[in-house]
C-alpha positions in Angstrom: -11.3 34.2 6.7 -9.7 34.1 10.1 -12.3 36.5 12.5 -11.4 37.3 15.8 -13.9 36.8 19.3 -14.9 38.2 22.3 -17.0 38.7 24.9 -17.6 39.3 28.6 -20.2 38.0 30.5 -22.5 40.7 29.1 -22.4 39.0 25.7 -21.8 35.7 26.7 -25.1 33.8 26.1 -24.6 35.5 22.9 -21.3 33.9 22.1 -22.1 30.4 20.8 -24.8 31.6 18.7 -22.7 33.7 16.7 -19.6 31.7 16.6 -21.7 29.1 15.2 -23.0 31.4 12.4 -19.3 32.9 11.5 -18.1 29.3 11.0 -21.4 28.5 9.3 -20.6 30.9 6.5 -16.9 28.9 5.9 -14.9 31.4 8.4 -12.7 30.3 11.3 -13.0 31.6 14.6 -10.4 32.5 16.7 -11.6 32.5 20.2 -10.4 35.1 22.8 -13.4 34.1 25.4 -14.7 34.0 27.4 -14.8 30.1 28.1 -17.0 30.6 31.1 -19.6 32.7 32.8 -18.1 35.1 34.8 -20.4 38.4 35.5 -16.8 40.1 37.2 -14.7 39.8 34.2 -14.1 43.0 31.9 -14.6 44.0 28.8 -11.2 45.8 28.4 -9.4 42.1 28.4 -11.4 41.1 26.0 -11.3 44.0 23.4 -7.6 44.4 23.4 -7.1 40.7 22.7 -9.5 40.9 19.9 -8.3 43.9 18.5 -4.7 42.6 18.7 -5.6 39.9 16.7 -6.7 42.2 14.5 -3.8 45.1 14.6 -1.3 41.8 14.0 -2.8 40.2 11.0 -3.7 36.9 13.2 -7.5 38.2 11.8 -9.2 39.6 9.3 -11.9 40.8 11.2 -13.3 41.1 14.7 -16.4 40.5 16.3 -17.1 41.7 20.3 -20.0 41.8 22.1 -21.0 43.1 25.9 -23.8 44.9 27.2 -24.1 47.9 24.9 -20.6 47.2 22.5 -19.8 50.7 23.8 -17.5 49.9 26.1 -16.1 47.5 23.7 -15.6 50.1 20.8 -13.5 52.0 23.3 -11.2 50.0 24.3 -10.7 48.2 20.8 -10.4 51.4 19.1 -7.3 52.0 21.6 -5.1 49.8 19.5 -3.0 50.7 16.3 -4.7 49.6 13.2 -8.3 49.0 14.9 -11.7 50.6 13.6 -14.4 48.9 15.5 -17.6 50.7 16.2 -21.1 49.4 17.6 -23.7 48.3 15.0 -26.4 47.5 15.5 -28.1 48.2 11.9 -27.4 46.3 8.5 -27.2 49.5 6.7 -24.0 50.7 9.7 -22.6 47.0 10.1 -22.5 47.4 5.7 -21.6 51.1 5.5 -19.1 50.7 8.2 -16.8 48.2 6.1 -17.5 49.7 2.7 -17.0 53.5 3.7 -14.9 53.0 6.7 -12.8 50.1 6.3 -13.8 48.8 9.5 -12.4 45.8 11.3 -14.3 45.2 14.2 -18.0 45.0 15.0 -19.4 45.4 18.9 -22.7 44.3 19.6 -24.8 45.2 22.4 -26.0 41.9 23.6 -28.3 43.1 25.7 -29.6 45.5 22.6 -30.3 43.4 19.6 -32.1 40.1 20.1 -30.2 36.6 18.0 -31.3 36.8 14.6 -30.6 40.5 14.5 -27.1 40.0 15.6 -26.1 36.6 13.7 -27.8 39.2 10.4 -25.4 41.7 11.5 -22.3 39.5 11.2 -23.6 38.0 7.9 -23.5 41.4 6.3 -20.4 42.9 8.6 -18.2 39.8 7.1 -19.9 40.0 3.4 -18.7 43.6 3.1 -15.4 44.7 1.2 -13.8 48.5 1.6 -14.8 49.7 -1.6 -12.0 51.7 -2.5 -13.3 54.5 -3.9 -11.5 57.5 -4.2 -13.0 59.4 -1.3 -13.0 56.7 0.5 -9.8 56.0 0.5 -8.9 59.9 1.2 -10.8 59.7 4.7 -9.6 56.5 5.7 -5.9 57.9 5.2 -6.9 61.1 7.4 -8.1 58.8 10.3 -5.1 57.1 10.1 -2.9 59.9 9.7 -4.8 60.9 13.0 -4.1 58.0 14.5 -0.2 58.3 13.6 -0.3 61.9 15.3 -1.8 59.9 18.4 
């Protein structure tokens, strides 16, 4: 699976860790930065370019990180086709994919320690939508939402 990667300098010491782990687990990364430390960058750049990847098809999934993955989750969640939200529980980063159908995880780096986070991504990337009927009703309200937007 193709996953798309972000960060801003609030995830950054983060970042090799868990791109290490996603291509542990046979996946490729595709890398949206940042390449270098640089504590005035934002987290906006960052998320759209993820989430493009995502909203495009370039990715199956996406992974973004900064200080709290709010801020993250935000601005993902402002492009078409996007559900990210901030995990930082198995039973949410599982729950999230298989209820939700969600596409993008946001970590808080300065939330969850290492193991936590490369966990996270191991069950975040394991996960499948279940399709189940309800399921699939809710998702196609938030979308219809989304449409209406």
């Amino acid at each position: 699976m193709q996953v798309a990667f972000g960060t801003d300098h609030g995830g950054f010491d983060l970042k090799d860790t868990l791109v290490q782990e996603i291509e542990s687990l046979g996946h490729e990364v595709l890398d949206h930065g940042a390449f270098k430390y640089q504590p005035d960058d934002d987290y906006p750049d960052f998320a759209e370019a993820v989430a493009g990847s995502v909203s495009e098809g370039l990715a199956s999934k996406g992974v973004l990180l900064c200080g709290s993955g709010v801020g993250a989750s935000i601005a993902a969640n402002k492009v078409p086709g996007v559900r990210a939200s901030v995990c930082h529980d198995e039973y949410s980063a599982r729950q999230g994919v298989e209820h939700d159908d969600m596409n993008i995880i946001c970590l808080g780096a300065r939330i969850i320690e290492n193991e936590l986070a490369k966990e996270l991504i191991r069950v975040f990337l394991s996960a499948k939508f279940s399709g189940v009927e309800r399921h699939k009703r809710r998702l196609g309200k938030v979308i219809d939402i989304e449409n209406k937007a």
